[in-house]
C-alpha positions in Angstrom: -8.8 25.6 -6.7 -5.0 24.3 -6.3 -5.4 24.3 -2.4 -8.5 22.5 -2.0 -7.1 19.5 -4.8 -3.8 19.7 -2.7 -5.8 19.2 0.3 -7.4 16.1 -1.1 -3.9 15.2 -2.4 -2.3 15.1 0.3 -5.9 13.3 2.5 -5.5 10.5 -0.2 -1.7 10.1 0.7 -2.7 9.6 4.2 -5.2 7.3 3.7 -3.3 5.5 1.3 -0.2 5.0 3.4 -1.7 4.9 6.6 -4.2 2.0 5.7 -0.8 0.1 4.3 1.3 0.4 7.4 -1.1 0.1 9.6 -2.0 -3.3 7.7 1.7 -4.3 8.0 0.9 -3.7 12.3 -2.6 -5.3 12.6 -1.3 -8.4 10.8 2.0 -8.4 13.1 0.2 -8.3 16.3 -2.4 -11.0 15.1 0.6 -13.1 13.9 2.0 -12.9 17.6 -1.4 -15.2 18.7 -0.9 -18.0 16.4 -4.1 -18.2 16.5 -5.6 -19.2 12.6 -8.9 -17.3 13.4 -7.5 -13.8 14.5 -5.1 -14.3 11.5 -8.1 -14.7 9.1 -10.1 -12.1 10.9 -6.8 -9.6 10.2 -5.8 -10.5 6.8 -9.3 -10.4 5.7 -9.8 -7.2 7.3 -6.7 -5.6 5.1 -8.2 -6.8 2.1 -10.7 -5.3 2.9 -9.5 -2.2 3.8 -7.5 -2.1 0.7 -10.8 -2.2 -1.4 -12.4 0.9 0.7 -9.0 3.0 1.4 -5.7 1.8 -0.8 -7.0 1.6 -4.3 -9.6 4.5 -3.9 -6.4 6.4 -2.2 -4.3 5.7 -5.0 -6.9 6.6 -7.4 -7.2 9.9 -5.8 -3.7 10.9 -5.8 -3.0 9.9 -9.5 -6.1 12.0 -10.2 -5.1 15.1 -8.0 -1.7 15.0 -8.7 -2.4 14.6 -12.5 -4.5 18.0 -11.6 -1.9 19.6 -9.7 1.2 19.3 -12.0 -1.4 20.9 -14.8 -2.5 23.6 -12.7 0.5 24.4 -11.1 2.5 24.4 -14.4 4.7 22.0 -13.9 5.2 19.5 -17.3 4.9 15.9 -15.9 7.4 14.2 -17.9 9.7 17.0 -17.7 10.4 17.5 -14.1 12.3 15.5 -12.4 10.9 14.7 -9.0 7.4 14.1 -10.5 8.6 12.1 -13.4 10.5 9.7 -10.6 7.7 10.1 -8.3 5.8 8.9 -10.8 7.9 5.8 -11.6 8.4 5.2 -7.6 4.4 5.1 -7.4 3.9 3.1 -10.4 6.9 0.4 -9.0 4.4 -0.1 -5.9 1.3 -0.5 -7.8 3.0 -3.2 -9.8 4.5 -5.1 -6.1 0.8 -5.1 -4.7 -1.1 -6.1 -7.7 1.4 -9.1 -8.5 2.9 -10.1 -5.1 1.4 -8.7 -2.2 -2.3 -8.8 -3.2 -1.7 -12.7 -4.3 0.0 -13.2 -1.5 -2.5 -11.3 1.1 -5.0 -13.7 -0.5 -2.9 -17.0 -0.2 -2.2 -15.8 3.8 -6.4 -15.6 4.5 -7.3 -18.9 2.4 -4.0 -20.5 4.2 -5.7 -19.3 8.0 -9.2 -20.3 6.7 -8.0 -23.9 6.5 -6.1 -23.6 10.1 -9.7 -22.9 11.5 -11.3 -25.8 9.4 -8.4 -27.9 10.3 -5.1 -28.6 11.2 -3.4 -24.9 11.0 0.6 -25.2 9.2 1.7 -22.2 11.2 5.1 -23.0 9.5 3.9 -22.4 6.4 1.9 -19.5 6.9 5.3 -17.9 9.0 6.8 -18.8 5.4 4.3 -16.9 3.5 3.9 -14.1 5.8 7.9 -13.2 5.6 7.3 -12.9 1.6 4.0 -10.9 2.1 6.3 -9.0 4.7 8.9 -8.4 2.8 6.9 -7.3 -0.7 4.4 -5.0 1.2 7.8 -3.4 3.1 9.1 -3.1 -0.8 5.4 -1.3 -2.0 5.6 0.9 1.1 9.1 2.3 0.8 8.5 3.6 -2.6 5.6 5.7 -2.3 7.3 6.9 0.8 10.3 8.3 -1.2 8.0 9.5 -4.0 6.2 11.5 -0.7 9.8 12.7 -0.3 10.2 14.0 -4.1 6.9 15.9 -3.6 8.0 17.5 -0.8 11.7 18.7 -1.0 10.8 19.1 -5.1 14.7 18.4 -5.4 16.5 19.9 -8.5 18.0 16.7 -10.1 
């Protein structure tokens, strides 16, 4: 039972970082067109995306992992590297739910007016080095937490 809930612990981490950086790189090369359409086709494609693959991810790995620690023995509050993974995970949820997603949403409605009208590219540049910038932030820390969960360091 460990190694088939490890198996979809570790699925659910792909999905969930694979569908954010690869979010971050389908919104870069649609930035490169200026183009307000492709921008609103992309961003509201990652929102998307982040409904069917990001949230379920993260669900899964807080339910697996919760499972894990239990059946593998390990107290969740008492070790280390699970206890910081933990805090590194929960720092990201936090950066998506109150900058990127607002953000991600604020970059779509901005494009959606470019295609109605006149499209402030310098704005949405603006914007999009926030959303950037916060998304970078919410990937880097699961990333490390990945890390803890690996190489299980002493501390």
């Amino acid at each position: 039972m460990y190694l088939a809930f490890k198996l979809v612990h570790i699925l659910s981490v792909v999905m969930f970082l694979g569908n954010i950086t690869t979010g971050l790189f389908w919104h870069a090369h649609a930035a490169r067109t200026r183009d307000p359409r492709l921008l609103f086709h992309a961003m509201d494609g990652i929102i998307r995306s982040d409904r069917w693959f990001t949230l379920p991810g993260v669900l899964s790995i807080i339910v697996t992992g919760v499972l894990l620690a239990i059946l593998g023995g390990y107290p969740l509050l008492r070790t280390p590297w699970i206890t910081i993974s933990l805090v590194l995970f929960s720092v990201s949820g936090v950066l998506f739910g109150v900058r990127v997603a607002p953000l991600q949403t604020q970059l779509r409605s901005l494009a959606q007016r470019g295609i109605e009208g006149t499209f402030d590219h310098a704005a949405y540049a603006a914007l999009t080095r926030r959303w950037e910038a916060w998304g970078l932030a919410a990937l880097i820390t699961p990333l490390l937490a990945m890390a803890l969960m690996v190489f299980k360091p002493g501390l």
